[in-house]
N, C-alpha and C positions, 0 to 999 in steps of 0.2 A: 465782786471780783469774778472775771470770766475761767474758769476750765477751759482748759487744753487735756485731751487725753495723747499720748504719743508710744506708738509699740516699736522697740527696735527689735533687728530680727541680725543672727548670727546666723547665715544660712550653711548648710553642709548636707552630704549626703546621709553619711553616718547620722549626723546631727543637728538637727537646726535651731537654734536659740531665741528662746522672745522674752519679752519684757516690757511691760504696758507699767507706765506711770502717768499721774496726772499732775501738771501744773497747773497749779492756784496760784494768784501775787506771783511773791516771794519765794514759797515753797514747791517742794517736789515730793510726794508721797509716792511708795507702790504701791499697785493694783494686784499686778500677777507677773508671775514669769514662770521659766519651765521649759523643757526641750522635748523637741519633736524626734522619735529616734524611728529610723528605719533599719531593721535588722540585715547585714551581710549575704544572709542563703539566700531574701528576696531577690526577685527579677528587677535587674535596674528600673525600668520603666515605672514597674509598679512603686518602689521607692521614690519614685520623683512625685507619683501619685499621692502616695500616703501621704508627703508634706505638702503637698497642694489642698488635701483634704482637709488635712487638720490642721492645720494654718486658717483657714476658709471656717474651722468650728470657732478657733479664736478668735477672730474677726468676728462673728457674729456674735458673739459673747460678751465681747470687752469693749465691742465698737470705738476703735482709735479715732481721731479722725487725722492722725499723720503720721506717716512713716520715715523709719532712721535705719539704714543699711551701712555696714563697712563698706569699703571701697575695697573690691580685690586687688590684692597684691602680689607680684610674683613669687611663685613656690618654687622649692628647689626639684618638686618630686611633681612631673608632668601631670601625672594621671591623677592625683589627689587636684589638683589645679582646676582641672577638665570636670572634676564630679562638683566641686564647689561651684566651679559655672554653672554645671545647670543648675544646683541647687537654687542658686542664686537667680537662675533665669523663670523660672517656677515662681519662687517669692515678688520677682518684680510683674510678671502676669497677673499671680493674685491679689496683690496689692492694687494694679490697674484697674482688674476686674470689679475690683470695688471702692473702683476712684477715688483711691486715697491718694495723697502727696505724697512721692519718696524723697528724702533728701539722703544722699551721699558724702559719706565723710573719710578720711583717710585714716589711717590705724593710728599715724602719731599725733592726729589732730585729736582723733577720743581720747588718746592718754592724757595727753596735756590738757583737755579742759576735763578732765575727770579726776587729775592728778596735781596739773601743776607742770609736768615733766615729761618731753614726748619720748622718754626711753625708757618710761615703767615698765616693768614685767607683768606676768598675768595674776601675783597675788598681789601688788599691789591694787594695781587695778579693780580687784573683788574688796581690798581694803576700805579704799576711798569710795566705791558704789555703796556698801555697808554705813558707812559714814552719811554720806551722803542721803541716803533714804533713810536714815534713823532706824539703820537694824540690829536683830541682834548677835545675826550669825552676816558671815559674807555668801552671798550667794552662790548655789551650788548646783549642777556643775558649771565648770568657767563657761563653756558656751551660753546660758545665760545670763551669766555675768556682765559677759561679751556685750548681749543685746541691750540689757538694762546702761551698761555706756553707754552705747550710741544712741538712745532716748534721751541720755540726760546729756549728751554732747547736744543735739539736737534744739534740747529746752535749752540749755546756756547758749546755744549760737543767735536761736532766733528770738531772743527775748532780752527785755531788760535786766536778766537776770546772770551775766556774764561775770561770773565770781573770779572763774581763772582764764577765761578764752581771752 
């Protein structure tokens, strides 16, 4: 049976979310997940830096060989919008960087194939990913909760293994 590794990534200024699973067959085990934090007093720049870094350590580490992003969505509060762009603009460089496939998916599309239901909330959400990877807590905090969706949206999209999509 071939492996598949797939990292999704929750990207944010504050916080950026990953979550490396592999699919086997059938199954979908985790690897790793964990959030990248940049602290507020730093220099924006430098923050955009540090998740480009460490993002770039995971990558070496876990070697995915495919990536799963949310798709942005409009926010009510401009400026939070503007820092998750670059986050996000950073995440899709580094990912290029090391010619990985990105695939894009919308918020309510990860709900509903991680849920069933594209108007889950964010503890369901951590509900079914727990489930889902056979854990024993829900993963914590919801930003990589976040990411480990959008891996397993990603393995259910592009696999025979479309349980709810």
């Amino acid at each position: 049976m071939q492996k598949r590794r797939v990292i999704g990534i929750d990207p944010g200024l504050a916080h950026t979310g990953f979550g490396v699973i592999d699919a086997i067959g059938n199954n979908i085990r985790l690897v790793s997940y964990g959030v990248i934090e940049t602290p507020s007093n730093e220099e924006h720049g430098t923050r955009l830096l540090e998740i480009y870094n460490r993002l770039v350590a995971v990558l070496m580490e876990f070697k995915p060989e495919q990536a799963a992003m949310e798709e942005l969505y409009f926010a009510r509060n401009v400026s939070s919008a503007m820092s998750v762009s670059e986050a996000k603009g950073v995440v899709t460089m580094c990912l290029a960087q090391q010619a990985l496939p990105l695939s894009m998916y919308r918020p309510n599309q990860i709900k509903y194939s991680v849920t069933g239901t594209k108007t889950a909330d964010k503890k369901t959400v951590e509900q079914y990913v727990k489930i889902l990877l056979n854990l024993e807590t829900e993963p914590k905090p919801d930003h990589a909760a976040d990411a480990l969706a959008a891996a397993i949206t990603h393995v259910f999209s592009t696999s025979q293994m479309n349980y709810l999509v």
